[in-house]
Structures are given as C-alpha cells and as structure tokens.
Legacy VTK file of the C-alpha trace (Angstrom):
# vtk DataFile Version 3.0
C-alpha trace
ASCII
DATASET POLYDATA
POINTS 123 float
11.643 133.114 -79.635
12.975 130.440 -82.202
15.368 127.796 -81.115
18.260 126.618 -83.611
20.458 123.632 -84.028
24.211 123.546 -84.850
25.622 120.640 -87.060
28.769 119.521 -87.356
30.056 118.259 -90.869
28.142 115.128 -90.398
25.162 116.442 -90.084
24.940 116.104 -86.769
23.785 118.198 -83.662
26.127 118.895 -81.318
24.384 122.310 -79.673
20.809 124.049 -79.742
19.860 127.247 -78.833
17.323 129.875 -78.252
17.268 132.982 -80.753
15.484 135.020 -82.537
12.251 134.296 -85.155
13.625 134.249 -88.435
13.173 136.684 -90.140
12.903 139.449 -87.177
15.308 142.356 -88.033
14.792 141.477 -91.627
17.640 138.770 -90.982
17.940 135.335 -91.711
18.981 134.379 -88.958
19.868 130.318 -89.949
22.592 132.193 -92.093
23.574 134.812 -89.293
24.013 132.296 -85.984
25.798 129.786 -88.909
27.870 132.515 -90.366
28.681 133.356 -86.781
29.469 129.826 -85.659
31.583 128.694 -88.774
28.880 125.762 -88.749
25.574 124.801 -90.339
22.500 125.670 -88.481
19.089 124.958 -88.998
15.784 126.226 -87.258
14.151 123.748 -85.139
10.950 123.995 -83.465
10.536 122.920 -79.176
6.561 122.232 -79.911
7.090 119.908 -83.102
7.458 116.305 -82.915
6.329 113.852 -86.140
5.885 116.529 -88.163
3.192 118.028 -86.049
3.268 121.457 -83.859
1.119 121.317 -80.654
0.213 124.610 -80.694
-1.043 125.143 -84.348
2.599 126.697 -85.710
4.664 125.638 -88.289
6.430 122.354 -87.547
9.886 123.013 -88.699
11.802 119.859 -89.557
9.426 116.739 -88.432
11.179 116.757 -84.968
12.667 119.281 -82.571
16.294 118.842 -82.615
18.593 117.383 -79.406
22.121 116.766 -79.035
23.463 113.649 -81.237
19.976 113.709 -83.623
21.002 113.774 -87.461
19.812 116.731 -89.701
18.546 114.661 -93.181
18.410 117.142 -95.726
16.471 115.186 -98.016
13.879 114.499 -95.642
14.318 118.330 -94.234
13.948 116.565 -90.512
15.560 115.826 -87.376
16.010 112.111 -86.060
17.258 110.900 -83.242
19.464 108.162 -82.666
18.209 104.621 -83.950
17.047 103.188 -80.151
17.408 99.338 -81.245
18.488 97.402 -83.796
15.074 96.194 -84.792
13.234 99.343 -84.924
11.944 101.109 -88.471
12.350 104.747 -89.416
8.367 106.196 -89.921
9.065 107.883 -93.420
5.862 110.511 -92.945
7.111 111.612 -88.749
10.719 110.835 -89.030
9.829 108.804 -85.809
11.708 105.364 -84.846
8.888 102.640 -84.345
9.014 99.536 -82.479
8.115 96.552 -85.415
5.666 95.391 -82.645
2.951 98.341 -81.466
3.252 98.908 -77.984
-0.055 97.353 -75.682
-3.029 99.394 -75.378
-4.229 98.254 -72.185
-3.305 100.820 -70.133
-0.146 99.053 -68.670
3.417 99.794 -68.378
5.662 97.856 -70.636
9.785 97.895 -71.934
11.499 96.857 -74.774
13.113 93.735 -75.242
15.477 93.457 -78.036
16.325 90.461 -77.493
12.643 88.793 -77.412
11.887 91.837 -79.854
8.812 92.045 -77.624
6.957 94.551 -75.369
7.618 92.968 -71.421
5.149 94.218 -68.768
6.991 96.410 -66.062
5.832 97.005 -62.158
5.552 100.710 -61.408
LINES 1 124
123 0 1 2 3 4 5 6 7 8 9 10 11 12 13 14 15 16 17 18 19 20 21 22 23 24 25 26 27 28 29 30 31 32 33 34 35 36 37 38 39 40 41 42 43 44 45 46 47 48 49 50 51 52 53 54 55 56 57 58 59 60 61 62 63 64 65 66 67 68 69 70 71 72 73 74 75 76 77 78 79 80 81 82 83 84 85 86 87 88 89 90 91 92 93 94 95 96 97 98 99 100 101 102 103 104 105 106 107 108 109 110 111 112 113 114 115 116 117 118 119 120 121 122
C-alpha cells in the first residue's frame, strides 16, 4: 500500500490517496493515477517526516504530504504551510522551525508571534 498526492498547477496538494506500490503490475503508477486524474501526482510516504521513515523504508519526499502542503521539485519534498511569520524553513527535513528552540523541561508551552517567544501553557 503506497499513498499518493495530487497537485494542482501550483504545486500544491489538494487530495491524497491510498494506492498501489509503485511499481506493482510493472506500472508506474505516479504516471497512471496522474494520467488518470489530468493532474500531477507524486508518491508520498504516511511513515516519513524530515526526511526520515519510522519504520526503516524509503522516505519519499522529506515529508508525507496533506492537503494545502507545496510539492518543491527542487528540493523533491513536501512542506506544509509556513505556521508564522518568524519561523525558518530546515533546508536538510523540509521542516518549519521556531527561531527560538522550544523548552526542554518537560513543560507545555505555545507560540507567541508576537513576543516571538515560547509561553508556558496549563494542561
């Protein structure tokens, strides 16, 4: 089972689905569900997030792909949408990044874009 992501012509995904590994059947199936669709699609996989799979498979495209992420072909990856203003694309994961690392201490914390700070939350 291999899960794909439809584009539109900018690039971005506006469906993904569940399919078939490529290359089963002897198809490419990137080209087949595309061909089928009239749109661009690209394989993404569920378990892959920064470039890494959790279960020792093939990360395909730095990220799994959701609905309103943006296919970069020159990075081959998935990213999704810019969270704040403030916040830096990670080159190597394809990850948005906070320009302050969030607390290690085992707390709960939020975003502030305004302070551009970490705030402490009650659970």
């Amino acid at each position: 089972m291999a899960h794909y992501a439809f584009l539109d012509e900018n690039n971005i995904v506006t469906e993904v689905i569940v399919g078939k590994d490529e290359g089963e059947d002897g198809i490419d199936w990137e080209q087949h569900y595309g061909a089928f669709r009239g749109q661009t699609c690209k394989r993404t996989s569920y378990n892959t997030q920064g470039g890494v799979h959790f279960s020792d498979g093939t990360p395909y495209r730095k990220n799994y792909a959701g609905v309103g992420y943006t296919y970069d072909s020159e990075r081959d990856a998935f990213i999704s949408p810019k969270p704040y203003v403030s916040w830096n694309l990670n080159e190597t994961t394809c990850l948005w990044e906070a320009p302050v690392a969030y607390p290690d201490d085992g707390k709960y914390y939020q975003w502030n874009e305004e302070t551009t700070s970490w705030i402490g939350v009650q659970l």
